[in-house]
N, C-alpha and C positions, 0 to 999 in steps of 0.2 A: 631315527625311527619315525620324529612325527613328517618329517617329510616325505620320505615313503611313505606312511600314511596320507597325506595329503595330496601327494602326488597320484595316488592309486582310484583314492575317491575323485580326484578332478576328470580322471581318465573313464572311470567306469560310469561318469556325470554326462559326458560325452558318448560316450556309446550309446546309451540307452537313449537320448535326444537326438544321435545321427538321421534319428529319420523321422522327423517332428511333422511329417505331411507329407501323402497322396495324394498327389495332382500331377494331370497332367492338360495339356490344353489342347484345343485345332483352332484354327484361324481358314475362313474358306469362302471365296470369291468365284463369281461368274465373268466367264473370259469372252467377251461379246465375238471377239474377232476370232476365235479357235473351237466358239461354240462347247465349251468344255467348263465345266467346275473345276476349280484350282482347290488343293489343300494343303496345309502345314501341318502335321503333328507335332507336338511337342512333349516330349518325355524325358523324364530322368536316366542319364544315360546309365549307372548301374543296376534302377530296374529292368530298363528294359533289356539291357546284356543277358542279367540272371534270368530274364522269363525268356527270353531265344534260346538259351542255354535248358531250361526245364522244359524247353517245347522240341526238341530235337533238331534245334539249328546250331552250327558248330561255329560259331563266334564266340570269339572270349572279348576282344576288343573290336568294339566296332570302329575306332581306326585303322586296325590293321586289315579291316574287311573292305574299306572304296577301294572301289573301281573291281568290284568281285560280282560278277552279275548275276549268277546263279545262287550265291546267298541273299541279293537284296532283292530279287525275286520270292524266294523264299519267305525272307523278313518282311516282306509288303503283302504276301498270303494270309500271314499270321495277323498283321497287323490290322487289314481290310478286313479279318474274321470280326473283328469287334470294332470298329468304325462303319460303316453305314449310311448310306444316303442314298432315299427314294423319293423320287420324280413323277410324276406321271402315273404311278403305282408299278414301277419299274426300279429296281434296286442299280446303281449307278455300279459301273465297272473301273475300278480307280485302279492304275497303275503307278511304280514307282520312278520320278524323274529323277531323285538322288537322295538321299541325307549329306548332313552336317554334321559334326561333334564339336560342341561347341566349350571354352573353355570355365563354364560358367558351370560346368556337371548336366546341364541340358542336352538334347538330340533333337533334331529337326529332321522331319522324315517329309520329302517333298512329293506331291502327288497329282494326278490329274485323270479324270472321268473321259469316260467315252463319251463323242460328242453328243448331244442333247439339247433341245431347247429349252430358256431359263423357265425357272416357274417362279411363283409368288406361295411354292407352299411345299416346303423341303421336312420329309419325315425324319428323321435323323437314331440313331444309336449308335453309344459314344458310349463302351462295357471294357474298353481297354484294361486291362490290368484289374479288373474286380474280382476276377476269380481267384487270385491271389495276392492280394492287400485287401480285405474287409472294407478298410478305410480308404481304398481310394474313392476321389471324384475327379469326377473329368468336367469342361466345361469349352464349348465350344462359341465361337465368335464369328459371324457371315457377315462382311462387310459389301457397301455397295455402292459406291461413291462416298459421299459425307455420313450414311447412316450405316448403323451395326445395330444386329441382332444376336443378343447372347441365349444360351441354352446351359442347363447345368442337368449332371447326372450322375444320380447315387446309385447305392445297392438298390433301391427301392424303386426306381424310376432311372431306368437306362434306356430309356429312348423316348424322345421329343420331339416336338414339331416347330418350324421354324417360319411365320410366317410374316413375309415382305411384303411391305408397303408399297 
């Protein structure tokens, strides 16, 4: 009995710490030679499955979805709803080059802008998944040769500016 008991408490110690953090990240570079912004999402792949899934996109496993063009078209709609990036005072059109499912419970969703010239002053919002996690944040990383500029964004503050040296 007390290992069923013990066993029951370790288990429901576990559930309730399954999801100890909300975050997800982007990583986003200027392609000199394609004239185009580059981006990485990175998200927790059973959030973001369940919020495809609460948004009307019919993925259960986003493995079983590469190479499905009409859902990651889909998936990259939804996803560019709350990612964000303006230029010039012109909101950047980001398309999907592919995801990854990565074994580590992450998802890498790959991306790339309509061509544009770089700027030194990127307005950004990064609202991914706050609608549904309270607690998430997001945080975003612009690399450019040897320097990086980070951005962080809560409920309070979902969208920032990002500005290069």
């Amino acid at each position: 009995m007390r290992l069923l008991l013990m066993t029951l408490m370790t288990l429901a110690c576990k559930l309730t710490l399954a999801h100890a953090y909300y975050f997800a990240f982007a990583e986003m570079s200027y392609n000199f030679t394609d004239k185009q912004y580059e981006a990485t999402l990175i998200v927790s792949t059973h959030d973001i499955e369940e919020y495809f899934q609460k948004n009307g996109i019919a993925v259960t496993e986003l493995e079983d979805a590469i190479g499905n063009d009409s859902l990651l078209t889909e998936m990259t709609n939804l996803l560019t709803k709350y990612f964000q990036v303006t230029v010039f005072y012109k909101r950047l059109q980001f398309s999907a080059i592919g995801y990854e499912v990565l074994d580590n419970g992450l998802t890498h969703f790959y991306l790339h802008s309509n061509q544009t010239d770089r700027t030194s002053n990127l307005i950004v919002s990064y609202d991914l998944l706050m609608n549904e996690y309270p607690e998430q944040q997001n945080k975003i990383t612009y690399i450019e040769g040897e320097n990086t500029y980070t951005a962080v964004f809560t409920q309070t503050r979902k969208r920032n500016q990002i500005i290069i040296e």
